[in-house]
Residue frames relative to the residue before (quaternion, step in Angstrom):
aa qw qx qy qz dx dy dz
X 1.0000 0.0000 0.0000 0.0000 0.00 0.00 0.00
X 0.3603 -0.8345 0.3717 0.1888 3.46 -0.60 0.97
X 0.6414 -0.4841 0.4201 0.4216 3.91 -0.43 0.91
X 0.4694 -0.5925 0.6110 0.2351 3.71 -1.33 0.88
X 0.3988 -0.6523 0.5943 0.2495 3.19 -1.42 0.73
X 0.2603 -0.7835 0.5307 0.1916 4.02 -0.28 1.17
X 0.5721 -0.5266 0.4630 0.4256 3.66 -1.01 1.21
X 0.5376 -0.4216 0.6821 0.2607 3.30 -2.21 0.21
X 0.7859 0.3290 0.2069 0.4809 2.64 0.62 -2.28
X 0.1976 0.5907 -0.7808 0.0490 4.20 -0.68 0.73
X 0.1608 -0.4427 0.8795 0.0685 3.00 -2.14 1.00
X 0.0313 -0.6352 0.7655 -0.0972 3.46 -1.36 1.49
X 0.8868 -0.2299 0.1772 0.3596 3.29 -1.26 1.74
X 0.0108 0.7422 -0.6180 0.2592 3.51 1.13 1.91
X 0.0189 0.7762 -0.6302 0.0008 3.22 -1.44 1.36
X 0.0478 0.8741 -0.4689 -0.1173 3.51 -0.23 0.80
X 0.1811 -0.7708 0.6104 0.0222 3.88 -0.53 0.74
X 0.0716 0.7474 -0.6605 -0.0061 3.19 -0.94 1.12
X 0.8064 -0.0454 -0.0126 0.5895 3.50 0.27 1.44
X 0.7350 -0.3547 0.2053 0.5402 3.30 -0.50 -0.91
X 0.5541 0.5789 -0.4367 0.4088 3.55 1.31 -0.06
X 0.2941 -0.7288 0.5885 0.1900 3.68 -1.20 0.77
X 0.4562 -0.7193 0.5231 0.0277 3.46 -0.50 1.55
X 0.7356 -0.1867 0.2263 0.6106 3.13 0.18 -1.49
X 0.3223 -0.7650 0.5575 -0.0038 3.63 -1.28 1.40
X 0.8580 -0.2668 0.2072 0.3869 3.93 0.42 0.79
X 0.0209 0.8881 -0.3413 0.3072 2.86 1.49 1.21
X 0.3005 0.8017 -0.5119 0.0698 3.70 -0.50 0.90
X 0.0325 0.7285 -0.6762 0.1044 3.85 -0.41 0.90
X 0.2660 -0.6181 0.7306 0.1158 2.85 -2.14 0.42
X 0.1915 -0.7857 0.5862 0.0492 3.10 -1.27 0.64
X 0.1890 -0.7949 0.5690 0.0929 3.35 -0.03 1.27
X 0.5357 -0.5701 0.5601 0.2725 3.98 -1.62 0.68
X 0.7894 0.2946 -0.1153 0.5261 3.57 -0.82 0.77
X 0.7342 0.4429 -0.2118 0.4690 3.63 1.40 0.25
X 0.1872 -0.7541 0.6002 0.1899 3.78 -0.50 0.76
X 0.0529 -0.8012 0.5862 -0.1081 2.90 -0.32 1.56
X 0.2015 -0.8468 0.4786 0.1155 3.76 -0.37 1.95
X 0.1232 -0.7913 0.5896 0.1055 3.37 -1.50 0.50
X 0.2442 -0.8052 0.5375 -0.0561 3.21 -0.23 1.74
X 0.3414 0.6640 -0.6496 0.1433 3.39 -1.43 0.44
X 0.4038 -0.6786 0.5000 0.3556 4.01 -1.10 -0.17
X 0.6854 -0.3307 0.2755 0.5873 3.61 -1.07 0.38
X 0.9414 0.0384 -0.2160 0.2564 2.78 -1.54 0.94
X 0.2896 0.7870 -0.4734 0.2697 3.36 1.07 1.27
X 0.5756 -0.4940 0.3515 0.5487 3.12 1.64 -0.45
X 0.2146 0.7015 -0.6342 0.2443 3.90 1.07 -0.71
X 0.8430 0.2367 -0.3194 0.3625 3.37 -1.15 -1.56
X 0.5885 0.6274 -0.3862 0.3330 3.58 0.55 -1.34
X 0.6264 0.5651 -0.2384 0.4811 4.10 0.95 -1.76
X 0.7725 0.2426 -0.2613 0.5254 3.89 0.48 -1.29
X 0.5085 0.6196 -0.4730 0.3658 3.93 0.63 0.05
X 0.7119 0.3868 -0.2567 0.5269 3.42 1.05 -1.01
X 0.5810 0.5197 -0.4552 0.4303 3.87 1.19 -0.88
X 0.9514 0.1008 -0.2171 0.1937 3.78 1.03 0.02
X 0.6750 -0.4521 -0.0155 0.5828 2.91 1.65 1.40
X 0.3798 0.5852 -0.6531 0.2945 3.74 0.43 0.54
X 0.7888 0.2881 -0.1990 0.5052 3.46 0.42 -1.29
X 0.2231 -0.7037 0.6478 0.1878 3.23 -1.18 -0.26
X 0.3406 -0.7022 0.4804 0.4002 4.30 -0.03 1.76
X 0.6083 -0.4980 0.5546 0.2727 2.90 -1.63 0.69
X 0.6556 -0.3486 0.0808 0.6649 3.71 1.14 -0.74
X 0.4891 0.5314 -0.6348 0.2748 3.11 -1.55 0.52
X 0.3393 -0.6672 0.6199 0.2353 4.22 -1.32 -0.24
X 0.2291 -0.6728 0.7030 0.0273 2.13 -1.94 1.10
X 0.1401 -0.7966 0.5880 -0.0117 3.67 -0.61 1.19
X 0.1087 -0.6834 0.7197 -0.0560 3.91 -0.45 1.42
X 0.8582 -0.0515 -0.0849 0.5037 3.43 -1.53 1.27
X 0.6218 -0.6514 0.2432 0.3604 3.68 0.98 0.83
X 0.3664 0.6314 -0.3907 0.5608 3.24 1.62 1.26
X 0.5527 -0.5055 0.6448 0.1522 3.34 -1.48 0.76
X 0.2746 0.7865 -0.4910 0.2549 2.73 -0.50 1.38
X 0.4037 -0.7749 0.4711 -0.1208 3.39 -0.99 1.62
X 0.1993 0.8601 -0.4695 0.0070 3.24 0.44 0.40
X 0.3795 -0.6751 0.5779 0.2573 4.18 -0.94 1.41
X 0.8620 -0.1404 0.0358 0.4857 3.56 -0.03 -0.10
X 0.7043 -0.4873 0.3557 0.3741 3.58 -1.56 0.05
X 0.3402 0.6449 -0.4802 0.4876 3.63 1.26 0.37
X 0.5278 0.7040 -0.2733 0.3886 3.42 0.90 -1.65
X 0.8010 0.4398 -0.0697 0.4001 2.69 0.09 -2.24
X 0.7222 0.3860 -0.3928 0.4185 3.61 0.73 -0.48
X 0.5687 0.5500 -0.4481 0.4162 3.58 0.37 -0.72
X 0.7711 0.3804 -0.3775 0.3438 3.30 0.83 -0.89
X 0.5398 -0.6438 0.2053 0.5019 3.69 1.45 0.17
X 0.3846 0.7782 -0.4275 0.2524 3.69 1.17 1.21
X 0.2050 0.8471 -0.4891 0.0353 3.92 0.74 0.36
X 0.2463 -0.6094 0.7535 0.0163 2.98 -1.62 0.98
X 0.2756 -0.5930 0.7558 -0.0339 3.05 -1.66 1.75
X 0.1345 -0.7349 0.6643 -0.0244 3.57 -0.27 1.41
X 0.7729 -0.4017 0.3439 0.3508 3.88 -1.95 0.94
X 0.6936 0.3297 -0.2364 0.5953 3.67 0.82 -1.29
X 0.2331 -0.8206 0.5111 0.1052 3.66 0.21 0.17
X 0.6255 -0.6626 0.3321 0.2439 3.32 1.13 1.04
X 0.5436 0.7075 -0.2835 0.3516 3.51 0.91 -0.06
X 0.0977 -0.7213 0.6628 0.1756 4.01 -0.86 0.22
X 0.4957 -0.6830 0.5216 0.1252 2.87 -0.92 1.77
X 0.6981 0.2530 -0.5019 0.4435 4.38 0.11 -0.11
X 0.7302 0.5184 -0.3837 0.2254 3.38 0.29 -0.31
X 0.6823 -0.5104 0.2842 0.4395 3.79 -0.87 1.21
X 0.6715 -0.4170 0.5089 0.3410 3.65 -1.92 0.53
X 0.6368 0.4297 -0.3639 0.5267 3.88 0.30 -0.96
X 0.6328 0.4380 -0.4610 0.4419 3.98 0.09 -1.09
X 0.7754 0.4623 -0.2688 0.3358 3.41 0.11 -1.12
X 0.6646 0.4659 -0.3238 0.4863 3.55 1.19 -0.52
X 0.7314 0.3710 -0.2360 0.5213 3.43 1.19 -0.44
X 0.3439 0.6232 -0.6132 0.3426 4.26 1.23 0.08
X 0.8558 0.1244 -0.3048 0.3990 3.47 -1.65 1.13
X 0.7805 0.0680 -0.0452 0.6197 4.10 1.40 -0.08
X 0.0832 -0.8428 0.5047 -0.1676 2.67 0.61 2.15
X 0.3667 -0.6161 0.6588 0.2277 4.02 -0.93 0.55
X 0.2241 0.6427 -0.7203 0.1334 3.32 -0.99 1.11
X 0.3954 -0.6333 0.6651 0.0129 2.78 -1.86 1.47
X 0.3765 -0.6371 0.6251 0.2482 4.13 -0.85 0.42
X 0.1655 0.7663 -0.6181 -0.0581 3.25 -1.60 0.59
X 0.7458 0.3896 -0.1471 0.5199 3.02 0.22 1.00
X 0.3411 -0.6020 0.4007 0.6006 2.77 1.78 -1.32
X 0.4289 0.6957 -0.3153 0.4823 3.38 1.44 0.38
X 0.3590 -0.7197 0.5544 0.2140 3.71 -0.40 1.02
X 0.4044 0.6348 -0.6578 0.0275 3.96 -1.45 0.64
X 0.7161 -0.5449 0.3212 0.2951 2.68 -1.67 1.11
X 0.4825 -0.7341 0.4519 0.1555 3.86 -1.11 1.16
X 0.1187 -0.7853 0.6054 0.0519 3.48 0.75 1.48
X 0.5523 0.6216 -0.4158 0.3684 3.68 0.65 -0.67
X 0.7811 0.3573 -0.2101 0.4669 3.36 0.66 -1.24
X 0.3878 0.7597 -0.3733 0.3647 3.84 1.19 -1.22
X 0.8859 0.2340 -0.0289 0.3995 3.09 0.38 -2.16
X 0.8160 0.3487 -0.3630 0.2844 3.49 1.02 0.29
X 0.4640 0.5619 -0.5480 0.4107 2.74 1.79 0.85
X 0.7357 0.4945 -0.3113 0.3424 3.36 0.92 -0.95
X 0.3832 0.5930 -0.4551 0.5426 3.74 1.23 0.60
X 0.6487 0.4415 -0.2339 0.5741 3.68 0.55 -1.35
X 0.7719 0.3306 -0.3374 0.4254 3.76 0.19 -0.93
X 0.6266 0.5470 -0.4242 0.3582 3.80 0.99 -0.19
X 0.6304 0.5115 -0.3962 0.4289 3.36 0.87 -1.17
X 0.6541 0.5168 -0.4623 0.3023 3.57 0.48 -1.03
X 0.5091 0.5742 -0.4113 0.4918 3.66 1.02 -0.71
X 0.4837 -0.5403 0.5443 0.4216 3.56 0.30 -1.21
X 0.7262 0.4242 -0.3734 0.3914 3.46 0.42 0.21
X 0.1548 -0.8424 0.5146 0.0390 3.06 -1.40 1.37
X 0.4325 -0.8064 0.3944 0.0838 3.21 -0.36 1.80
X 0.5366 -0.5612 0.5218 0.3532 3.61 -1.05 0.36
X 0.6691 -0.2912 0.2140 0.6494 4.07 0.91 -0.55
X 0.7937 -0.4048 0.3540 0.2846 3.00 -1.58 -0.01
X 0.6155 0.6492 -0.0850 0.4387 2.97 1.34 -1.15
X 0.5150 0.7157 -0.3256 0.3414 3.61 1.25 -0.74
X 0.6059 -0.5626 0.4427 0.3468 3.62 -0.71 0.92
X 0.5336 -0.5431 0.6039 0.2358 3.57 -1.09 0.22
X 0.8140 0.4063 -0.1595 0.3833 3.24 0.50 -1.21
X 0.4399 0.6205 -0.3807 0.5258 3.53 2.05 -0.15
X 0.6293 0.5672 -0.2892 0.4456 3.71 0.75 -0.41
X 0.4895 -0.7157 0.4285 0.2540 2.93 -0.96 1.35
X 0.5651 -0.6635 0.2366 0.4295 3.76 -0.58 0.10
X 0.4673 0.5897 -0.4149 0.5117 3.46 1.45 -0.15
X 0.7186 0.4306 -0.3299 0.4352 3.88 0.93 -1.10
X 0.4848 0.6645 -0.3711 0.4309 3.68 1.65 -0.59
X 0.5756 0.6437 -0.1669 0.4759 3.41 1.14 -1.60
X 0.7833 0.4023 -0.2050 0.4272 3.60 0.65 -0.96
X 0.6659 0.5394 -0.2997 0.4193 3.15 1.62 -0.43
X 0.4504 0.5073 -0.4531 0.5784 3.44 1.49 -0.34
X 0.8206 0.2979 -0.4031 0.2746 3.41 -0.36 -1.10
X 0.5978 0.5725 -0.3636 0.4274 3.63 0.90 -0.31
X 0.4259 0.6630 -0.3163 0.5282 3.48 1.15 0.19
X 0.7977 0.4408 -0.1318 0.3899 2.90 -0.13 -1.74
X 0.5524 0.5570 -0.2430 0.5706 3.52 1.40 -1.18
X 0.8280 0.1975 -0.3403 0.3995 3.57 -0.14 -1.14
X 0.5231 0.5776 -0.4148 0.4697 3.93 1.20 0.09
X 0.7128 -0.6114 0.2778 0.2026 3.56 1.07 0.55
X 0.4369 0.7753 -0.3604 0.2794 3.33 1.81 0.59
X 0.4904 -0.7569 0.4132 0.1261 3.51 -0.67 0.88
X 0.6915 0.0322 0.0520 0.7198 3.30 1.68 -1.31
X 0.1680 -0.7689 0.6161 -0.0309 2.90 -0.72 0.95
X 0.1796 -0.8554 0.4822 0.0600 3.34 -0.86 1.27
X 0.0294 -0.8568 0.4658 0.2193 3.83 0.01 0.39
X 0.2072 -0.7919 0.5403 0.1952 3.76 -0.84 0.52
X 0.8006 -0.3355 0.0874 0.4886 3.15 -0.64 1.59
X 0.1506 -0.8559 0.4843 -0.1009 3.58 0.93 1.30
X 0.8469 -0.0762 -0.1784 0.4951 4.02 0.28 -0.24
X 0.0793 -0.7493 0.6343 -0.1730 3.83 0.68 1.37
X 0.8938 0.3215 -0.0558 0.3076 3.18 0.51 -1.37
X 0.5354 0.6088 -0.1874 0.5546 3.25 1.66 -0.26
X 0.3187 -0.5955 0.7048 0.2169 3.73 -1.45 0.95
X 0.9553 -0.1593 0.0761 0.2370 2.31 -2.62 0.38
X 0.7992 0.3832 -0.0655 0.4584 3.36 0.44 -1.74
X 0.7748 0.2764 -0.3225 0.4683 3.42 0.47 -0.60
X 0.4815 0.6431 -0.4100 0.4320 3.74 1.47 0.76
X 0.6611 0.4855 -0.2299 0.5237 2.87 1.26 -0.98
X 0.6311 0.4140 -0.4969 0.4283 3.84 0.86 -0.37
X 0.4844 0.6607 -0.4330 0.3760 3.87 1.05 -1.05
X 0.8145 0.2867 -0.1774 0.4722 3.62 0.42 -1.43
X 0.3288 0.4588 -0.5767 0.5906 4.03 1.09 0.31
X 0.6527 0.3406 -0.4503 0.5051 4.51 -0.38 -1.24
X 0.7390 0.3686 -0.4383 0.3550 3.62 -0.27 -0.76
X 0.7486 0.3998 -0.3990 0.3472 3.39 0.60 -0.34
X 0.5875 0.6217 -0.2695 0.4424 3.42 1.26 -0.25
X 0.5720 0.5067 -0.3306 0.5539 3.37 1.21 -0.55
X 0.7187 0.5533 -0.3061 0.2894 3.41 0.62 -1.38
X 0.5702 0.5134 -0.2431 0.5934 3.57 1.51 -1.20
X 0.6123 0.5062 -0.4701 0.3844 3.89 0.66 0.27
X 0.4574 -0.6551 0.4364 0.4138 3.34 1.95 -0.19
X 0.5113 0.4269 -0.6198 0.4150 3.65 0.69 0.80
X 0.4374 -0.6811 0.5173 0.2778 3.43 -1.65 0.02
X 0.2678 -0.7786 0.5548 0.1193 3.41 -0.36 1.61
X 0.2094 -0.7126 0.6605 0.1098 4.20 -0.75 0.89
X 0.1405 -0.8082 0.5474 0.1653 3.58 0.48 1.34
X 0.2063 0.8433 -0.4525 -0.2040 4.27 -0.57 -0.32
X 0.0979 -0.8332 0.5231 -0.1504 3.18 -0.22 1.66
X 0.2584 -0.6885 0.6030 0.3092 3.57 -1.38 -0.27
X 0.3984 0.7682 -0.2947 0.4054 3.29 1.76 -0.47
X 0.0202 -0.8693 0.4752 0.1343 4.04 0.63 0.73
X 0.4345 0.4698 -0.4564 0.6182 4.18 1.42 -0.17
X 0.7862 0.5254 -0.2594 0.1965 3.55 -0.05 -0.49
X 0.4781 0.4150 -0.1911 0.7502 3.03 2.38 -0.77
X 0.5587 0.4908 -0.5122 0.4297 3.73 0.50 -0.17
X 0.6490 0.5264 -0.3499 0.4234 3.78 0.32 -1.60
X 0.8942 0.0523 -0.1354 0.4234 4.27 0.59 -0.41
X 0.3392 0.7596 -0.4752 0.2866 3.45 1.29 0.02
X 0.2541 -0.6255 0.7267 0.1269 3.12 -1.63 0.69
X 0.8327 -0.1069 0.1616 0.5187 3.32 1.11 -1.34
X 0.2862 -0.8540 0.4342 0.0161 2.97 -0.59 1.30
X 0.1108 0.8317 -0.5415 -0.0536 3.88 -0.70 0.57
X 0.7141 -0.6300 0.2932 0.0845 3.43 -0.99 0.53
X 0.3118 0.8397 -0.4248 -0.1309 3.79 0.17 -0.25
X 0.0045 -0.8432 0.5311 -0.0829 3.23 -0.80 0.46
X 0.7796 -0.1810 0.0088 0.5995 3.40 -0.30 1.79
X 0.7822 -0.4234 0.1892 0.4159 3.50 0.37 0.82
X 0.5459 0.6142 -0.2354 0.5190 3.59 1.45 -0.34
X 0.3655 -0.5929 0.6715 0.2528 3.60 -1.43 0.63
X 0.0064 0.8531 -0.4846 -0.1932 3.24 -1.17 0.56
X 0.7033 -0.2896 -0.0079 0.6492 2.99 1.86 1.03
X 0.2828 -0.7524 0.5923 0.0564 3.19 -1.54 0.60
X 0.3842 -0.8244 0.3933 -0.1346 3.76 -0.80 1.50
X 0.1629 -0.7696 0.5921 0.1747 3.59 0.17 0.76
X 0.5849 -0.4365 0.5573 0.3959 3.68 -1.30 0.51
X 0.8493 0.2261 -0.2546 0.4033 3.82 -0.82 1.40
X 0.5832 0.4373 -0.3433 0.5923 3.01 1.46 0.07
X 0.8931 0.1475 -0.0685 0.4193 3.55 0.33 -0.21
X 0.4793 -0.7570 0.4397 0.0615 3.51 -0.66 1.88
X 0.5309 -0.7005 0.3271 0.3470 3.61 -0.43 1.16
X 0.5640 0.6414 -0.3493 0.3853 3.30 1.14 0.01
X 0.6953 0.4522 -0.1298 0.5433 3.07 1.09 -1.23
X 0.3975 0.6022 -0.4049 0.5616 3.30 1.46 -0.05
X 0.7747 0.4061 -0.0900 0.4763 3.59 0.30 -1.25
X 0.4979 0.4339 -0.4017 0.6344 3.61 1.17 0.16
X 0.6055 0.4256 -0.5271 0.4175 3.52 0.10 -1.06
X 0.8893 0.3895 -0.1760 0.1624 3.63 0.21 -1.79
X 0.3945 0.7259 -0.1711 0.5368 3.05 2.46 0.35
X 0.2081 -0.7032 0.5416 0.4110 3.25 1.13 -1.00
X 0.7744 -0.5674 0.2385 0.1467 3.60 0.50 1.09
X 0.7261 0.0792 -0.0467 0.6814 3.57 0.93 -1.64
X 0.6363 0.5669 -0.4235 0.3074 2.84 0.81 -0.57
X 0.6557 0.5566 -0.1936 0.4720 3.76 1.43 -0.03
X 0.5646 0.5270 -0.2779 0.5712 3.13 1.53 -0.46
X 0.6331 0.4874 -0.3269 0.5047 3.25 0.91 -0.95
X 0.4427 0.8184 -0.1956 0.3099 3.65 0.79 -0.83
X 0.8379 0.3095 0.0605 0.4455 2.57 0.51 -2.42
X 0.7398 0.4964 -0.1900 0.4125 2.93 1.59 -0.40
X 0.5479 0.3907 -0.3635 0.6442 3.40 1.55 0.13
X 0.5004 0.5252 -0.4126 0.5509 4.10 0.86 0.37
X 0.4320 -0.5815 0.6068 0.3271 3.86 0.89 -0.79
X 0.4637 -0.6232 0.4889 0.3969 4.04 0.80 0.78
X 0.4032 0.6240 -0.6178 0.2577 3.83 0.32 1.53
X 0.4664 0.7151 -0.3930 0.3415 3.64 1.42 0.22
């Protein structure tokens, strides 16, 4: 029998309160290393609220959070990186004239002295971030190439390649190809799968339930602040996926006054 994989990541009974509104209501997930583990729900299930606190914006009103099976507390998303938590947010943080290498290196710049004089290591910049693109699959015109020439899936790949070669462990994506067609979805979910086989854990969060199918390991639910269960890949039929995140009758009923076009 083969040894359990121990979480990276436990959320135990995560409350977040902002005033009188309940955010999140007793929340608990595991995140396992080496696993794209999806988190599904519609607007206002709590999604952003759940991966804000998994990496130091929020702080739970009560409950724990236990990284590498430690207690753990984290004051802000600084925290959370060092400890190897990164979130690739929609705006992906990026400035669109400046070159692919700047952007892969903005906040952990390579500098080389001359003179005794700090400057930034274009030398190095551009041959890691060449090496770190192809591995993703993408092949860039040069280092030098505008951010903003990049398609937004290939934009997408540069954040998450980052975050990887800066030493993330979990990697959180926020709703990562909403905005993106066919093709530049499919390259997004090829990176997620490529990262994931590096043995980090990719927190995929989508509403998009074909999309969490195409790389999921595991899938969990939110709804109004509330797990409403969590699915291994084979236990659970993209439909029923989509019931869970429907509220179930309330979709059947749906589909049936639509003529079963839902």
């Amino acid at each position: 029998m083969e040894p359990t994989v121990k979480p990276i990541v436990s959320m135990k009974d995560i409350e977040k309160h902002f005033g009188s509104v309940i955010a999140l209501n007793g929340v608990s997930v595991d995140i396992l290393p080496g696993e794209c583990h999806c988190l599904l729900g519609d607007n206002g299930a709590g999604k952003s609220t759940f991966i804000k606190t998994m990496s130091g914006v929020h702080r739970p009103t009560s409950g724990e959070i236990f990284f590498e099976g430690r207690p753990m507390s984290f004051a802000d998303p600084r925290d959370a990186i060092a400890a190897g938590i990164a979130t690739v947010y929609q705006d992906l943080a990026m400035i669109p004239l400046m070159s692919v290498s700047r952007n892969f290196f903005m906040g952990n710049e390579p500098i080389r002295r001359i003179a005794g004089l700090p400057f930034f290591d274009h030398d190095l910049a551009n041959r890691v971030t060449m090496e770190e693109m192809q591995s993703m699959g993408i092949n860039l015109r040069g280092p030098d190439q505008a951010v903003g020439t990049l398609s937004g899936g290939e934009r997408q790949t540069v954040a998450i390649a980052r975050a990887v070669y800066f030493g993330a462990k979990v990697l959180i994506l926020d709703e990562p190809t909403s905005a993106l067609g066919v093709r530049q979805t499919s390259n997004v979910l090829a990176t997620i799968d490529k990262v994931r086989k590096k043995g980090i854990a990719v927190v995929f969060i989508t509403h998009n339930v074909r999309h969490a199918m195409a790389v999921g390991d595991r899938f969990t639910v939110l709804n109004r602040g509330q797990t409403l269960g969590t699915a291994e890949r084979g236990e659970i039929t993209p439909e029923e996926l989509q019931d869970m995140m429907a509220g179930g009758q309330e979709m059947a009923t749906l589909e049936g006054s639509l003529g079963g076009t839902v």
